[in-house]
C-alpha positions, 0 to 999 in steps of 0.5 A: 500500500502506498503511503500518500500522506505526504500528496498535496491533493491537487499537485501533480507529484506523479501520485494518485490524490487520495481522493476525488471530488465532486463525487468520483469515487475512488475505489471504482477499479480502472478497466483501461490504465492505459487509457486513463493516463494518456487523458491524464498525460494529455490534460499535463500537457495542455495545463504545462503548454496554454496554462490554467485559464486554458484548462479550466475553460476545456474540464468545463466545457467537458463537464458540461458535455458530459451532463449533456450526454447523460454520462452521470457525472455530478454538476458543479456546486456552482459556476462562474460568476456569468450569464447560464445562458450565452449569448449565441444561444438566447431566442428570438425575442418576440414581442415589441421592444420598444412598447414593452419598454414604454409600459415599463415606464409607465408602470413603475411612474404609476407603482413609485407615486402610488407609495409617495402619495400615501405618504403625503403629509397627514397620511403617511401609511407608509408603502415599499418603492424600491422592490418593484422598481428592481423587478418591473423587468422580471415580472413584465416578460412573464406578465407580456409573454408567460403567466397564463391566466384564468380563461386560459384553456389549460386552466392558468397559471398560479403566480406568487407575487412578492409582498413589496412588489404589490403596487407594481401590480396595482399600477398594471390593473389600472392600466389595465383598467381593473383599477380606478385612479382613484383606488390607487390614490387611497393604497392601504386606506381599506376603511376610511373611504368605504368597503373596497373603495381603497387598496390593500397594502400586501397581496391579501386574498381575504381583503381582496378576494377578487384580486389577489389570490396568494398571501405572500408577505410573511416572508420565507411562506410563498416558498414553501407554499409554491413548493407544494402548492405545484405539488398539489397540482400534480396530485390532482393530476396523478389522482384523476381530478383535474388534468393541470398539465399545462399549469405551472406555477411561478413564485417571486422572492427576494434575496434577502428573503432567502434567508428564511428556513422555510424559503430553502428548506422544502427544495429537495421536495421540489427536486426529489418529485421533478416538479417542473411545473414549478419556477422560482424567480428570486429577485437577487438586488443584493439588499435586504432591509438594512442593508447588504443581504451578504456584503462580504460573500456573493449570494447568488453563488451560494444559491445556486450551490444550494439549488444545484445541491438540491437538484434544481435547474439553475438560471443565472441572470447576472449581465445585462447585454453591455457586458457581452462584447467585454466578456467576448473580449476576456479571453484569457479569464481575467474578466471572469476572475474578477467578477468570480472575486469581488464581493457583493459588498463591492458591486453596490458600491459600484452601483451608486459611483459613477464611471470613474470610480468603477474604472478605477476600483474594478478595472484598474487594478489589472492593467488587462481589465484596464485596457479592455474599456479603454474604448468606453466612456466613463459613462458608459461603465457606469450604464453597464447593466445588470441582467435582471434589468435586460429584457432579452435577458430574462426573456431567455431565462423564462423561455428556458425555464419554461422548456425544461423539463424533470426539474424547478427552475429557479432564475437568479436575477441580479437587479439593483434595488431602486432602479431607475430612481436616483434618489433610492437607487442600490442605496442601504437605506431604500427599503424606509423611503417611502417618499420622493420630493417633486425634484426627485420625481422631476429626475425620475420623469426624465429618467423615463422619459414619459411626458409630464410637465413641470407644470403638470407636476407643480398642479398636482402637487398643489391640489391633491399634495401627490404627483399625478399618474400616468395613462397612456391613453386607451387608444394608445398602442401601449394600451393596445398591446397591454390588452392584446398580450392579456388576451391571448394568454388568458386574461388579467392578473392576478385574479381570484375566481370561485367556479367550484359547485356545491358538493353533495354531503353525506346523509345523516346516517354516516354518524350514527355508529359515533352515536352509538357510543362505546359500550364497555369499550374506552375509546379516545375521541382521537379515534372517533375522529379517524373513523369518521373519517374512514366512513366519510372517505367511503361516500360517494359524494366526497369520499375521493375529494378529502385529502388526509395529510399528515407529518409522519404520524399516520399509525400513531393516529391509528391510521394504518389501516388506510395504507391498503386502500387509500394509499400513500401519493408518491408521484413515482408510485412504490419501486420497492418491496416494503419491509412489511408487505406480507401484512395485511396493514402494509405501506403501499405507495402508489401515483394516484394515492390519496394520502399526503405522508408529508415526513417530519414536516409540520411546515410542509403540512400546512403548506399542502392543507393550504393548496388542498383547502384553496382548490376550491378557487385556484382550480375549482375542484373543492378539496377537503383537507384533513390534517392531523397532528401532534396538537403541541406542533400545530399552532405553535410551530407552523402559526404563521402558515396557518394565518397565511391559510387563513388570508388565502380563504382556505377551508378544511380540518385541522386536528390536533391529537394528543392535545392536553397538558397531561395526556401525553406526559410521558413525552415531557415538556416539549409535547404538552400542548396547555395553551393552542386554543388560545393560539387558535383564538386568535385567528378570526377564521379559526373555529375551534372545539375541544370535543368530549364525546364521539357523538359531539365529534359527529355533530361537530364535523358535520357542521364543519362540511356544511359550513365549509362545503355546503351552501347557505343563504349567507354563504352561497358557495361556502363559508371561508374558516377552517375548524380545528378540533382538538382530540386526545389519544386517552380512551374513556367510555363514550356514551351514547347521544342522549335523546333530544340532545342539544345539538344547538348547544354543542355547535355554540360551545356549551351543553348541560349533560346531566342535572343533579336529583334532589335539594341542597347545596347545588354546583355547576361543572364544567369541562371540555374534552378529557376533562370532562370524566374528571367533573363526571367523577367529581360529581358523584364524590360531591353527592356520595361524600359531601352531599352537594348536588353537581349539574355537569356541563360539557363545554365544545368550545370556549373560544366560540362562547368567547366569541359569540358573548364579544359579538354581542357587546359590539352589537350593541355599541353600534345598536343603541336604540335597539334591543341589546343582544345577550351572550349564549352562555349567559343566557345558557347557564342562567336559573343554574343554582350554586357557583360555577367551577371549571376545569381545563386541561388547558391554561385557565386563560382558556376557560377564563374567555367567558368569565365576564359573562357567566351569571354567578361566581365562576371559579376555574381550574387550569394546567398552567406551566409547563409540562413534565413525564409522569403518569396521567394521574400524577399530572393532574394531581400536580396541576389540580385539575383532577376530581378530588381537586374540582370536589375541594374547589367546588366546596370551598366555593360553597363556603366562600357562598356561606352555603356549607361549613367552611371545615368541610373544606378542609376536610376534604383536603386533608381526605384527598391530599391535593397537594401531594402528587404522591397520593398517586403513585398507585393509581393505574392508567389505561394506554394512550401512548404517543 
């Protein structure tokens, strides 16, 4: 064995590097030595004779032959700091020039005093200038040449705009006459002219549910949505429902937007399903809010390793065409050598000097580079553009994009931030300007060209304290042109549509087993839920549009069984034999399967219930997702996705298994989900029940397809909330519906369950979901023991009481002279006798909601803290939330009341030592694992 310790790798020493990189492995045995050292030999000679410039370019150009051809050998981290596409190999651009570069003109006139006017003095709601003005181009070749819209006959394209670029948008449709002048004069004022007289200040579906149709502002969320959202696509493809096969989908993002995890973090899903439906164009202007995104690195570069590492085709726009004759001209690399090594830091830096200073500090340190622009003015140094604002550039990069094919695309597309305004351009602080001087206009104007006088200018500012907007007129060719491009591409964008039908929902006999009740049997509302859905996947009206989603934890929810039938969605089917295939629960994977196995991805989760949940517009197919989880990493960890779901007017289930403080404590802190109600009440279209019994899971999930899916006189085509349910893996007894239930009751928030025989001291008591055995058993302790009679209450939704009783206060603010509106529980518990104590597995602030409106002293008992491992019991003791705790609380209400002996209060604590988590140490639980 040779000893190569001493072999600088990369040296020829006349040894063999011990390793190869790039991803050769070594130890594939040589069949041709022979062979192998002539090519070697060959390559020496050509290194020792034209030098290392001269071999780089040949290795380069063989890798990009070999990749070409199939050979299998792994791409390039990344490339020279240049153009991906040559010149000699950019299309034929097919528009007119000349009038796309006029519209451009006048859109981003229109976008920059949109943001200055809505900071005029007295308003000042603030706004972004300078994104759109680094992007015009980029969303303009897809606006004139690609994005198809509605009317297009394969369907449209699905288009993420970038939050900050929405009044380049708003300023298109007022070309486009979509917007009136008058709208765009009252950008981000949404109320104080009247519902829908104004302008929202992000791309918001919920505010305007006609316009825009992807929210897209919480940065790093349009990423991974895009990503699955053209993954779902290709799911209702594969499954049958939707031929979308001449959709794509485009998302815009920033740079400095990259930095996000969720931007970069589900790419390889991208890749790994050859989603080449799918291009990202990220707008790389090299500046994030205060400043460089990486001023001593170069971001593009780390992107596109991060992209090709992944398995993404990779567009680079760096140079505008001024840079092609320099680069022709660079023959022995001294060019490219110095854009490869200088920092982004640097070229912002060039971008605000002028000609001389580019000279001096690029060119001239390299008498080479130095005489390659000897033949240019310093002008036309400080013009050389960059890519992202050349047309025919980024023409070339969505034309290539569009026609590639087994990968995404993203386009990288270097721009300077501010473009075209003097007063902001690639300057650190552009992102809080938000207002331009008549001066600065005046220099922007000329900079455009466009036909506005001083005069005009001066009047404007006098009558209405704002610079004017331009029209072109609607006879002008630019206008012609506009409307001709719209037209045969499908229409106007962006746009939101609901062509989906009503769907037929099962009949009522499908949640009669769940009113059957358990028996002697235990049964955990976790697994009511799965079998309800289960028996709706098998209904003929909706069974193959639910879309079951979930992050790696289908057998822990009891979902196995489903394997078989529904199967799991794999765009390439199953290629292999599953380790446990001679099962009869095995895992099967299949192209046209129903379930979404989304791994340890609660990100990816939402993201896919948020495609799913929104089909209903974006491909008028009505969709339900189901997405169950872990309840502690629902609303937690991916709550901003959730309210992007929201603002998107999404709908479908969100279920939260093992939710509680203290169902799952043998898991410990990290999964003891006190507090996603309060989590939940927050989001306005969030409609959250925390079910006790089986028969609630029914009437609950009921509601939620007739209010999702179904129509109403309100709602004709469906309401736009999701529902969460919060469900428990603990079995208890279910009982069977009583007769005459309350079904009114349950879907408000609030039910009486039994009501205590006989006289003397009375109590109310109140629970929700695995609460409720505690009080149920805190009853007949009360009544056995203590003589005091106990009516129980089960609560489905303290958030929904909350809600209703704050509906009903702003009623009557705004109703003064009409009869006042009263809140359900108040009205719902009054004439109840004693004092009212309530137990939560939750935080007390989740039962504390109502506390305002309940008719009497309300006491409550709640998992406040945090979690820990022990058994169910154990916990409860702890937090005081178990029976003997709700019987000690309940007494010493009825003291505080004068209605019993204060001694007896002690005395129930001393019997049940509530303070001693200890007591329990011998109490026996049933299952409920993780």
């Amino acid at each position: 064995m040779t000893d190569d310790s001493s072999t600088v790798p990369g040296t020829r020493t006349g040894t063999t590097p011990s390793v190869i990189h790039e991803g050769l492995p070594t130890q594939l045995p040589d069949i041709d030595p022979e062979e192998t050292a002539d090519w070697i030999a060959s390559f020496d000679a050509m290194l020792d004779e034209r030098g290392r410039d001269r071999a780089r370019y040949v290795m380069l150009r063989l890798l990009e032959r070999a990749r070409e051809t199939q050979v299998g050998v792994p791409a390039l981290r990344s490339t020279d700091y240049i153009n991906t596409i040559p010149p000699e190999r950019e299309p034929w651009f097919p528009g007119d020039y000349e009038v796309e570069q006029r519209i451009r003109a006048f859109l981003r006139w229109n976008a920059a005093v949109m943001v200055s006017s809505a900071n005029r003095k007295g308003l000042e709601v603030g706004g972004h200038i300078a994104t759109y003005q680094s992007s015009a181009s980029l969303y303009e070749v897809g606006f004139n040449h690609f994005f198809r819209g509605k009317d297009h006959e394969g369907g449209g394209d699905q288009v993420f705009i970038q939050g900050h670029a929405s009044p380049g948008i708003y300023a298109r449709a007022f070309l486009e006459g979509r917007l009136t002048e008058e709208q765009l004069y009252r950008f981000r004022q949404e109320v104080q002219h009247g519902k829908g007289a104004g302008l929202s200040s992000y791309p918001h579906p919920r505010l305007m549910p006609e316009f825009w149709e992807f929210p897209t502002v919480s940065m790093g969320l349009t990423a991974i949505n895009s990503i699955y959202q053209a993954r779902f696509n290709r799911y209702l493809h594969n499954r049958g429902i939707k031929d979308t096969s001449q959709q794509n989908v485009y998302a815009f993002l920033g740079d400095g937007e990259m930095a996000e995890p969720e931007s970069l973090g589900a790419i390889r899903v991208a890749a790994r399903e050859e989603l080449d439906n799918l291009t990202w164009v990220v707008n790389c202007n090299l500046q994030q809010l205060d400043g460089p995104v990486t001023g001593n690195g170069k971001i593009i570069q780390e992107l596109e390793s991060n992209f090709r590492g992944a398995g993404w085709n990779v567009i680079k726009v760096i140079w505008g065409q001024g840079w092609d004759d320099l680069l022709a001209r660079d023959v022995d690399g001294v060019l490219v050598n110095k854009m490869n090594s200088t920092p982004d830091g640097a070229f912002q830096t060039y971008s605000v000097e002028d000609g001389a200073y580019v000279r001096e500090n690029f060119f001239g340190p390299d008498p080479r580079l130095r005489k390659m622009v000897e033949h240019m003015s310093d002008t036309q140094i400080q013009k050389l553009p960059r890519g992202g604002h050349d047309y025919r550039k980024v023409y070339a990069a969505f034309d290539a994009a569009a026609k590639h094919t087994g990968q995404p695309t993203v386009i990288l597309a270097k721009t300077v931030k501010g473009w075209t305004i003097d007063a902001l351009e690639g300057r650190n602080a552009t992102h809080q300007m938000k207002k331009l001087t008549p001066d600065d206009l005046k220099k922007f104007r000329d900079r455009l060209y466009l036909p506005i006088s001083d005069r005009d200018l001066e009047r404007s500012y006098e009558e209405t304290g704002a610079a004017p907007f331009f029209h072109p007129g609607e006879n002008s060719p630019e206008m012609e042109y506009m409307r001709h491009r719209r037209e045969v591409l499908g229409g106007s964008l962006p746009k939101r549509v609901v062509r989906s039908k009503p769907l037929t929902l099962p009949e009522d006999k499908v949640y009669d087993e769940l009113k059957k009740g358990s028996g002697k049997n235990s049964v955990a509302t976790t697994m009511a839920v799965v079998r309800l859905l289960k028996d709706w996947m098998r209904d003929p009206g909706i069974g193959q549009r639910i879309v079951p989603i979930a992050p790696d934890e289908y057998r822990t929810f009891g979902m196995d069984s489903m394997f078989p039938s529904a199967k799991v969605y794999n765009p390439q089917g199953q290629r292999y034999e599953s380790v446990d295939r001679k099962l009869l629960l095995k895992y099967t994977e299949s192209e046209q399967g129903q379930l979404l196995h989304e791994g340890i991805s609660e990100a990816g989760a939402m993201a896919s219930a948020t495609a799913a949940g929104s089909a209903y517009s974006t491909h008028g197919e009505p969709m339900i997702p189901f997405y169950i989880f872990y309840s502690m990493f629902g609303f937690q960890r991916t709550g901003d996705s959730v309210w992007a779901m929201a603002d998107q007017l999404a709908r479908g289930f969100l279920v939260g298994a093992t939710a509680g403080r203290t169902t799952l404590t043998g898991e410990g802190l990290q999964h003891a989900d006190g507090h996603s109600p309060l989590l939940a009440a927050s989001n306005p279209a969030v409609v959250h029940y925390d079910p006790a019994f089986a028969y609630e899971v029914g009437h609950i999930m009921k509601s939620g397809l007739e209010r999702m899916y179904g129509t109403s006189e309100e709602h004709p085509q469906g309401e736009d909330v999701i529902f969460y349910l919060t469900v428990y893996n603990e079995p208890v007894p279910q009982p069977a519906e009583p007769e005459g239930v309350d079904v009114e009751g349950i879907l408000k928030g609030i039910h009486k369950v039994a009501t205590a025989d006989g006289d003397g001291p009375r109590v109310q008591l109140m629970a929700s979901g695995v609460g409720f055995p505690w009080i149920d058993k805190a009853a007949r302790l009360l009544e056995e023991d203590w003589g005091v009679k106990a009516d129980t209450w089960s609560v489905t939704s303290w958030n929904e009481l909350a809600r209703d009783a704050v509906a009903a206060e702003d009623w009557n603010l705004l109703h003064p002279s009409e009869t006042p509106r009263t809140a359900y529980v108040a009205d719902k518990l009054a004439g109840a006798g004693g004092p009212f104590v309530a137990v939560s597995d939750y935080m007390t602030a989740v039962p504390m909601q109502i506390a305002r409106w309940v008719p009497g002293d309300y006491c409550v008992l709640g998992a406040d803290g945090f979690g820990f491992a022990d058994t169910r019991p154990a916990a409860r003791r702890f937090f005081n939330i178990d029976a003997e705790s709700v019987v000690v609380r309940s007494l010493q209400a009825l003291a505080d009341a004068g209605e019993i002996d204060p001694a007896l209060v002690q005395k129930a604590f001393d019997t049940y030592r509530i303070d001693d988590p200890t007591a329990t140490r011998g109490v026996k639980q049933e299952g409920g694992d993780a």
